[in-house]
C-alpha positions as CSV (number, residue, x, y, z in Angstrom):
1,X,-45.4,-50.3,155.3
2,X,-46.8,-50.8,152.1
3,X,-49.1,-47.7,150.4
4,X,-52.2,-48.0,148.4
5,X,-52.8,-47.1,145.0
6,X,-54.4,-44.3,145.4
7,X,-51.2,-42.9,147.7
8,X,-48.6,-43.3,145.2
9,X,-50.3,-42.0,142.3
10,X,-52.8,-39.6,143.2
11,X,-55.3,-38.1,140.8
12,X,-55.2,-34.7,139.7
13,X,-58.3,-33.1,138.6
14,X,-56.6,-30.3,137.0
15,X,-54.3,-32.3,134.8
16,X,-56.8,-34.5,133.5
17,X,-58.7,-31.5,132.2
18,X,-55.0,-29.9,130.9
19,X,-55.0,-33.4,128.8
20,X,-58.4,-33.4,127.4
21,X,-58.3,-29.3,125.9
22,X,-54.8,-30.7,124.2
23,X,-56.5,-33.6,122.5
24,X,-59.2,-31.1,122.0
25,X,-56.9,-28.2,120.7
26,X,-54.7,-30.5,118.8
27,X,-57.9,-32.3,116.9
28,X,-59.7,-28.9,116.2
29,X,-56.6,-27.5,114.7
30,X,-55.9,-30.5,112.6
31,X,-59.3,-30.1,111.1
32,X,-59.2,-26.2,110.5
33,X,-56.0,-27.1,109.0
34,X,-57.1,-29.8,106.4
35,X,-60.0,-27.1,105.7
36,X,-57.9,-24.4,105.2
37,X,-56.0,-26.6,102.3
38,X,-58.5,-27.7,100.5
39,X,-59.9,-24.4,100.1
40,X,-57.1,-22.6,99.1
41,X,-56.2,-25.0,97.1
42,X,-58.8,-27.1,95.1
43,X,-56.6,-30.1,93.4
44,X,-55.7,-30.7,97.1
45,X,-59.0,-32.7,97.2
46,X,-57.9,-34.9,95.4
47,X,-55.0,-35.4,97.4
48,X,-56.7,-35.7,100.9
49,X,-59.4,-38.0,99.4
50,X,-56.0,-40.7,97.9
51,X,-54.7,-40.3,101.3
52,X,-57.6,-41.1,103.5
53,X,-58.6,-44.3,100.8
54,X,-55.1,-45.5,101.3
55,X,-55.2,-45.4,104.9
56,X,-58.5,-47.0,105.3
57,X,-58.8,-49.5,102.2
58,X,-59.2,-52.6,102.6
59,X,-55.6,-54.5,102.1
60,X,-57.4,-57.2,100.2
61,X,-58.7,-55.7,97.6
62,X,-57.8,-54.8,94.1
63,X,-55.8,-51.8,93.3
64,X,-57.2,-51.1,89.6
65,X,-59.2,-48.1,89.9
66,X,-61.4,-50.0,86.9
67,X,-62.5,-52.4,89.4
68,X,-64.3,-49.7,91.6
69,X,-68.6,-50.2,91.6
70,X,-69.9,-48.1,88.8
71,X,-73.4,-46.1,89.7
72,X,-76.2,-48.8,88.1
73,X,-78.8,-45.6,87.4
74,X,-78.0,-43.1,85.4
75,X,-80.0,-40.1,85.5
76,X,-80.3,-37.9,82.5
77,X,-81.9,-34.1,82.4
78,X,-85.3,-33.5,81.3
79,X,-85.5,-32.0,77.9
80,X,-87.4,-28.7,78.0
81,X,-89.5,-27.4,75.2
């Protein structure tokens, strides 16, 4: 006699909450780690910030860093007397 669903693959409560502290743990200790980087060491920045524009650019767009928008106001100090 045929089972349901639910027979053959039951749910378990305690291994759902197993997977979500892994993604959890895994995600937290992938951010202390990229913290932990950049501050000890500060050219490493640079690095993260060429990694996560490569991942996310936009395929279609130029590569010349020359073609990147330029601030339109520029905002100088007041002089003091």
């Amino acid at each position: 006699m045929p089972t349901s669903l639910d027979e053959r693959n039951p749910r378990n409560p305690d291994r759902d909450w197993v997977n979500i502290f892994a993604a959890f743990s895994i995600s937290v200790t992938l951010f202390v780690a990229v913290v932990v980087v950049a501050s000890r060491y500060p050219s490493a920045g640079k690095w993260i910030s060429d990694a996560v524009q490569a991942e996310f650019a936009d395929p279609g767009a130029p590569s010349d860093a020359k073609t990147a928008e330029q601030p339109r106001n520029v905002v100088h100090a007041a002089k003091t007397k």
